[in-house]
N, C-alpha and C positions, 0 to 999 in steps of 0.2 A: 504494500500500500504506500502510495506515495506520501509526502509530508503535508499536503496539500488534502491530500481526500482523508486523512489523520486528522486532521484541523477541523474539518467537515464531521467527520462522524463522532467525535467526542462528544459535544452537546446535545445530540443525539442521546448517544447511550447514558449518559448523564441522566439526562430525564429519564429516559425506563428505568434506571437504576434505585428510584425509590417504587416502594410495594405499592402506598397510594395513588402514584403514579399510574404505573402500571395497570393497576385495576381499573381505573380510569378508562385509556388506551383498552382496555378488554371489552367492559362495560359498551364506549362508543360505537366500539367494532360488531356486538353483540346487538343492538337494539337501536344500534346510529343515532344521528344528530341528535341532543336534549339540552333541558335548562340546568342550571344549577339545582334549582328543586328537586328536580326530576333526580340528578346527576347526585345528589345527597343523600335520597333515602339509603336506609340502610348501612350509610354508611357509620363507619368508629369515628370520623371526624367531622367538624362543624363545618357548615355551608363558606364557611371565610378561608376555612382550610383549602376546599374542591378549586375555591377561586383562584388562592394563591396558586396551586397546587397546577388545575390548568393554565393558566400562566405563565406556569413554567414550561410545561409542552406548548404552547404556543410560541414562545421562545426559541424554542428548537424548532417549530416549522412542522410540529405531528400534530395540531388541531390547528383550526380556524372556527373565528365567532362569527356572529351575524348577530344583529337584533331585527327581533320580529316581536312588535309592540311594544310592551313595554319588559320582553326578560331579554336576554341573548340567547340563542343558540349553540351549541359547541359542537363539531365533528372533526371525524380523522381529517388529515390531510396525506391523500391514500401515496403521492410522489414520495413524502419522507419515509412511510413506511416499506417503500419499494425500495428507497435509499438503505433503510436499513437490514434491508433482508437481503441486497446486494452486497453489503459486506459483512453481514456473515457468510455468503456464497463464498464470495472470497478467500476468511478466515480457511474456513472449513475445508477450501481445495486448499491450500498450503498447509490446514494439518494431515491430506491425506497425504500430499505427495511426501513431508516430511518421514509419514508413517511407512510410508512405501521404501524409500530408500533406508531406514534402519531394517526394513525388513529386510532388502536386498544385503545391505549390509553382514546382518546376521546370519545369513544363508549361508555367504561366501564361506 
């Protein structure tokens, strides 16, 4: 990975990297676009938390808002999570090959 697409994917993985987060990110991808209300039931934390909390994925470019009357909106924004699953594509074939050559390695 270049130092360039490294710069790119950190804030990325940043943000999935809390559980709140993350559930979030599950949540939108499950049941798509919702409000904060909506986005809070159930949840361990308070409605000011989801806020902070997507804010920060919106930061990294994985949701976008809208308002529609008077709540906002939130959903994925499906490029970043393409982004992100193209570099674990990546990760994942540089752990094959590396797995590959100890194998060869070991054989010899």
């Amino acid at each position: 990975m270049s130092p360039a697409q490294l710069r790119d994917a950190a804030p990325l993985f940043a943000a999935l990297g809390d559980e709140t987060r993350l559930r979030l990110v599950a949540r939108l991808a499950k049941t798509g676009p919702g409000s904060i209300a909506r986005l809070s039931e159930k949840a361990d934390v308070t409605r000011q938390a989801i806020t902070k909390h997507l804010e920060v994925l919106k930061g990294a470019g994985l949701v976008t808002s809208r308002r529609v009357g008077r709540e906002s909106l939130w959903e994925l924004a499906p490029k970043r999570l393409s982004d992100a699953h193209a570099h674990l594509d990546h990760i994942s074939k540089q752990w094959d090959e590396a797995l590959d050559r100890l194998r060869e390695f070991v054989e010899e």
